[in-house]
C-alpha positions as CSV (number, residue, x, y, z in Angstrom):
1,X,70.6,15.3,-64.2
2,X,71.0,17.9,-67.2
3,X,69.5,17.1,-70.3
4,X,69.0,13.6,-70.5
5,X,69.0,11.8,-73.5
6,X,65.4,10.5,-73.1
7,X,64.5,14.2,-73.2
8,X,65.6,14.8,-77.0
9,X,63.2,13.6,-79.1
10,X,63.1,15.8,-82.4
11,X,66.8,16.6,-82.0
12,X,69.8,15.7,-84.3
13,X,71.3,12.2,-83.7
14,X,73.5,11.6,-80.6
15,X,76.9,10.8,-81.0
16,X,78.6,7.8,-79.2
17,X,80.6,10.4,-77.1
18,X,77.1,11.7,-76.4
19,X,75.5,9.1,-75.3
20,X,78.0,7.4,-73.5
21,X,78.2,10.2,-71.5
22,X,74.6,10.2,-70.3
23,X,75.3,6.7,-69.7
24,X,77.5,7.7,-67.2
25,X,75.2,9.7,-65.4
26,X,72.6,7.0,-65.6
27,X,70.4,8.2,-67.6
28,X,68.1,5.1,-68.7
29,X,66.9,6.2,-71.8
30,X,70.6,6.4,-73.2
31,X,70.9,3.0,-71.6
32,X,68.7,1.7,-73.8
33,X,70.0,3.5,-77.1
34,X,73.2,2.2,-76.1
35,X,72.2,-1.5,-76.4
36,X,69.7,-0.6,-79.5
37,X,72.4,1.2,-81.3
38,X,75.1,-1.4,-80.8
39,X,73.4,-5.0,-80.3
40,X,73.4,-5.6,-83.8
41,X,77.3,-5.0,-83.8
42,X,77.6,-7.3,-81.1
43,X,75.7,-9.8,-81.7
44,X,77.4,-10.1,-85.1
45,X,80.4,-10.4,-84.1
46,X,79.2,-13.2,-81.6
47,X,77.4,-15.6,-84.7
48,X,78.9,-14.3,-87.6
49,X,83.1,-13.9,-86.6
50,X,83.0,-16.0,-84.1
51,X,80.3,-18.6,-85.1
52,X,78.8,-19.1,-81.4
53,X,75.3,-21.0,-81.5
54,X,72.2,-18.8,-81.0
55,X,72.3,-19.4,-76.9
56,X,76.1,-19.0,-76.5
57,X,76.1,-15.7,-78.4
58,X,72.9,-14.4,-76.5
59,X,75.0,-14.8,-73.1
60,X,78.0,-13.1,-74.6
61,X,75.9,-10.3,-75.8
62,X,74.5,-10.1,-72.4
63,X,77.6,-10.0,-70.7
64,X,78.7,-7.3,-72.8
65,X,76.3,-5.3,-72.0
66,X,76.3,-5.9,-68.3
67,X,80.3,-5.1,-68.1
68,X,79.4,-2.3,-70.2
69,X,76.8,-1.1,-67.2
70,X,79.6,-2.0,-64.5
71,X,82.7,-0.7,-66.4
72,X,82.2,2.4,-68.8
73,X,84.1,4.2,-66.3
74,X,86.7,2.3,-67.6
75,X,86.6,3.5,-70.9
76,X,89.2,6.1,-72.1
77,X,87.2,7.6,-74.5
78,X,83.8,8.0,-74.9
79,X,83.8,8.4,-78.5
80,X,85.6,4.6,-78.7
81,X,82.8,2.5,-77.3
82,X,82.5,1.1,-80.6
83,X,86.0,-0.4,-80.8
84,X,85.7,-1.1,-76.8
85,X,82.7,-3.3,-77.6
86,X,84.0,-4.9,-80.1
87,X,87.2,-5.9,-78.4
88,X,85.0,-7.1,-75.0
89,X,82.7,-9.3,-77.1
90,X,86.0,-10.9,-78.9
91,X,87.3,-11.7,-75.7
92,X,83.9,-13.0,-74.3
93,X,83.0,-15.0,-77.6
94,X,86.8,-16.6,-77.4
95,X,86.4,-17.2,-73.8
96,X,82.8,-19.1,-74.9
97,X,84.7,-21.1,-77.0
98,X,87.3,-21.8,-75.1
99,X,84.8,-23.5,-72.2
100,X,83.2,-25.5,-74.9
101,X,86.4,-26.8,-76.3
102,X,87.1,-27.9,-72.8
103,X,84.0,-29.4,-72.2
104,X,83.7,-31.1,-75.5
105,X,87.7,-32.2,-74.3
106,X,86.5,-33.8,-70.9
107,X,89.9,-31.9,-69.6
108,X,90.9,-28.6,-68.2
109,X,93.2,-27.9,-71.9
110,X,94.2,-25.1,-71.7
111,X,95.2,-24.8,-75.4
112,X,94.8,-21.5,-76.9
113,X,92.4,-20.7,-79.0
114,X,93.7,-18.1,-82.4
115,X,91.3,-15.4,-83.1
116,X,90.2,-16.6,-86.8
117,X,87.6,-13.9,-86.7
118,X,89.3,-10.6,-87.5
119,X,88.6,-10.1,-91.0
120,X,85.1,-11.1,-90.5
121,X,84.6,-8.4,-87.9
122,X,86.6,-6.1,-90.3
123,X,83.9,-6.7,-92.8
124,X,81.2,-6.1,-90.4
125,X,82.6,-2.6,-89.4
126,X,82.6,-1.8,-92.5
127,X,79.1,-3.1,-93.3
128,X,77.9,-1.3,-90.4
129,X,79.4,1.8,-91.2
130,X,77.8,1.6,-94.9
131,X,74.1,1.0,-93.6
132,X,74.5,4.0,-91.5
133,X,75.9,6.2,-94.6
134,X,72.7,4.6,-96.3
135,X,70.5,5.7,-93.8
136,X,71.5,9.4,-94.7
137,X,71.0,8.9,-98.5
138,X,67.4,9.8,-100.0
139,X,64.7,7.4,-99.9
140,X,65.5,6.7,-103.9
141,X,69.0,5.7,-103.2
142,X,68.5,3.8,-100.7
143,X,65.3,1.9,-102.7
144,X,67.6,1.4,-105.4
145,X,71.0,0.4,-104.1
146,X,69.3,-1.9,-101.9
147,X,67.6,-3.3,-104.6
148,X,70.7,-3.7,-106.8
149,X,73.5,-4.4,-104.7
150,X,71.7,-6.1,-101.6
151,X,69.2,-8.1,-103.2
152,X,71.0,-8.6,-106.6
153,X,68.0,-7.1,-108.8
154,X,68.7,-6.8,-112.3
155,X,68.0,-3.2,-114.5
156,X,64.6,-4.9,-115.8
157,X,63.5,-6.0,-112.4
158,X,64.1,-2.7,-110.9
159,X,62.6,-1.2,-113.6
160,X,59.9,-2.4,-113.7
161,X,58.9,-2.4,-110.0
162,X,59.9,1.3,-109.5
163,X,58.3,1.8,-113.0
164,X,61.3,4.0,-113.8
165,X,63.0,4.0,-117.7
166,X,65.5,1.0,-118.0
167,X,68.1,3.4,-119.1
168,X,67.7,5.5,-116.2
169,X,69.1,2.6,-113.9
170,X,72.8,3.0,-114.7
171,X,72.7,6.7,-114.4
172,X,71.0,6.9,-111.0
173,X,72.8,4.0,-109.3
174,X,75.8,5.8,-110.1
175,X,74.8,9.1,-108.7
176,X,73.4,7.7,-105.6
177,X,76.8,5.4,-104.7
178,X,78.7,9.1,-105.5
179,X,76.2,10.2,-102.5
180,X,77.4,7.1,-100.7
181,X,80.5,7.6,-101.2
182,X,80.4,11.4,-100.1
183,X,78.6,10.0,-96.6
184,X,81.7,7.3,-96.6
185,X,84.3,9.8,-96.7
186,X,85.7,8.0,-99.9
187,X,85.1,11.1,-102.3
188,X,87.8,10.6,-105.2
189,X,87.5,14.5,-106.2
């Protein structure tokens, strides 16, 4: 079988072209970074865009994942299983509430449901894609734009839980979203 995924501990990260290809040759340990690397993607997409209750989006998410098992041969690219995911859990999470409208309807309608959802699961691309850049930044930048973006800390606050100058704040917030920025791909120089 080559060399598996499972047998890379220590090495760099694997791509998604990577590992989808030792998912193709069954390799079980990329099976299971497969779901670990995109069940958060999926799953937000399922509750967050598409609002499905907590037992409605756990049987979309594992219905993606088991047409993902059955089908990646399917897939035209293995560097797109990201965009591939997303677009099978849209149609499974429309599909969900398509059966419930139904239901709720005490009919077969038929009536088509719009997809409300795509700027949501714009914004959750995107906030993917900046937790990952995150992950690359030093543990100081991370500490302190997590602190003052996510959480909403204020300069004294930080300050005084990271024991760092007040003044200081400013000037390293702005180097460490530079970083960011660099890891984003949005470099203005």
């Amino acid at each position: 079988m080559g060399t598996g995924i499972g047998q890379r501990a220590g090495a760099p990260a694997v791509s998604d072209a990577e590992l989808v290809r030792a998912c193709r040759e069954r390799d079980e340990a990329a099976w299971g970074m497969l779901v670990e690397r995109f069940s958060r993607y999926v799953y937000a997409i399922a509750v967050q865009a598409y609002r499905l209750s907590g037992h409605d989006a756990e049987d979309v998410f594992q219905e993606v994942f088991a047409r993902t098992y059955e089908h990646l041969d399917r897939l035209q690219s293995d560097a797109a299983i990201r965009p591939w995911l997303g677009q099978l859990t849209r149609r499974l999470a429309i599909d969900r509430l398509r059966l419930a409208r139904r239901e709720s309807l005490g009919d077969e309608s038929m009536e088509l449901i719009e997809d409300p959802a795509e700027s949501e699961i714009e914004q959750i691309e995107l906030a993917l894609e900046v937790r990952a850049a995150m992950d690359t930044l030093p543990q100081h930048c991370q500490e302190i734009l997590d602190r003052f973006f996510a959480r909403g800390e204020s300069y004294q606050r930080i300050a005084a839980e990271l024991e760092i100058p007040m003044g200081t704040i400013a000037s390293r917030i702005s180097r460490c979203l530079a970083k960011l920025r660099v890891e984003l791909g949005d470099d203005p120089r």
